[in-house]
C-alpha positions as CSV (number, residue, x, y, z in Angstrom):
1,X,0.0,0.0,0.0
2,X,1.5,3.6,-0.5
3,X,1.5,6.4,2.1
4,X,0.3,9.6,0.4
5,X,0.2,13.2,2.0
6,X,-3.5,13.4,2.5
7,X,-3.3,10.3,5.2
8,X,-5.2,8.0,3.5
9,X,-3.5,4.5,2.6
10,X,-4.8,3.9,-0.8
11,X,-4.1,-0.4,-2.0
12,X,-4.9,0.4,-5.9
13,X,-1.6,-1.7,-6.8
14,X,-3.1,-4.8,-4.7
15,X,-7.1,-4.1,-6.5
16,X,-5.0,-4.3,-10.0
17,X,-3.3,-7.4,-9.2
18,X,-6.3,-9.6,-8.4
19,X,-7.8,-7.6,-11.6
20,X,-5.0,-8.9,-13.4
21,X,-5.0,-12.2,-11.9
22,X,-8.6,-12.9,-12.3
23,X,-8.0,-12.0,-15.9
24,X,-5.8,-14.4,-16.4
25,X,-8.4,-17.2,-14.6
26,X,-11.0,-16.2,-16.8
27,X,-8.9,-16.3,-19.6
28,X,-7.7,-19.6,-18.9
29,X,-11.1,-21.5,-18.4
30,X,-13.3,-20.0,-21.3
31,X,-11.8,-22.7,-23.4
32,X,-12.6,-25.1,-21.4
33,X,-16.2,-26.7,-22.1
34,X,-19.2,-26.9,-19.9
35,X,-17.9,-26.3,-16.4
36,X,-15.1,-23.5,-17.9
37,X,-18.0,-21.2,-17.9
38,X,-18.8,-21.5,-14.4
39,X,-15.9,-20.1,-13.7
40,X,-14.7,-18.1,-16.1
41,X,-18.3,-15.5,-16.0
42,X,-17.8,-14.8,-12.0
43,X,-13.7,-14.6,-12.6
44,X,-14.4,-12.0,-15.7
45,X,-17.3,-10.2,-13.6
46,X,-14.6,-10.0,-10.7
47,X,-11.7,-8.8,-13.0
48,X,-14.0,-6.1,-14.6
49,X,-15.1,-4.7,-10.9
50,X,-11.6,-4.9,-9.7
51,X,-10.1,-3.9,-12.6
52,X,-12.2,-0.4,-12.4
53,X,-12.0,0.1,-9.2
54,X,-8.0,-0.3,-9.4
55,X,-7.6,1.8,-12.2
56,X,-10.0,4.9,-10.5
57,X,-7.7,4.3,-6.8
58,X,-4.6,4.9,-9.1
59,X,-6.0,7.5,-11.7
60,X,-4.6,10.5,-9.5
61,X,-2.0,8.9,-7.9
62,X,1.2,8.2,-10.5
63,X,2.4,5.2,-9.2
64,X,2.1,3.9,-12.6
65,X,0.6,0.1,-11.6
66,X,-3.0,1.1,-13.3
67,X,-1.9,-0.7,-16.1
68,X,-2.3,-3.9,-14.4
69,X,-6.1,-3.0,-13.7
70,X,-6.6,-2.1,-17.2
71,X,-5.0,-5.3,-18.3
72,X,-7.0,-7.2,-16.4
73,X,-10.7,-6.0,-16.8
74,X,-9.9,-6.0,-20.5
75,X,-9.1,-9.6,-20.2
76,X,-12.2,-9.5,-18.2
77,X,-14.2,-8.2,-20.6
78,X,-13.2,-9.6,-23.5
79,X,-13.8,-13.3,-21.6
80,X,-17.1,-11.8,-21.0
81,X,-17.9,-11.2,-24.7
82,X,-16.7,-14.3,-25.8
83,X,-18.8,-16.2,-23.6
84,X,-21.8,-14.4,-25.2
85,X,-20.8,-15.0,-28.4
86,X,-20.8,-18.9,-27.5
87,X,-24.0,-19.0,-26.2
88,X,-25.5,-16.9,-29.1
89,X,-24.4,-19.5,-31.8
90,X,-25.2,-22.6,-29.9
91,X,-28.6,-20.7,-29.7
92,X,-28.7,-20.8,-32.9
């Protein structure tokens, strides 16, 4: 965590690692069939929220580690989408 003037203890570098992490997770199982979607859907959903919330603690700050939580909600995200797509053409 990082120590800034105004007293608060701001943990944006830890919120973009599990962003990044559960990126990865996501990543990892949406290739997997059947059960890879149960766990890749809440693993996305959780990389997006962290991933946000990460990048918005480390916006002002300059650290430089937002990049992490932009890396990982776009992994999040694009798990996300291709999950939809899936289930859109075996509707079909």
């Amino acid at each position: 965590m990082v120590d800034h003037d105004d007293g608060l203890v701001r943990s944006g570098g830890q919120v973009g690692d599990g962003a990044l992490s559960l990126g990865a997770v996501a990543v990892l199982f949406v290739f997997v069939p059947v059960v890879g979607d149960f766990v890749a859907v809440p693993a996305a959903l959780a990389a997006v929220g962290l991933g946000l919330v990460g990048f918005l603690s480390e916006e002002g700050t300059g650290v430089g580690s937002a990049w992490k939580a932009v890396v990982g909600g776009s992994a999040g995200l694009l798990c996300l989408f291709t999950v939809l797509i899936t289930f859109a053409a075996m509707r079909t």
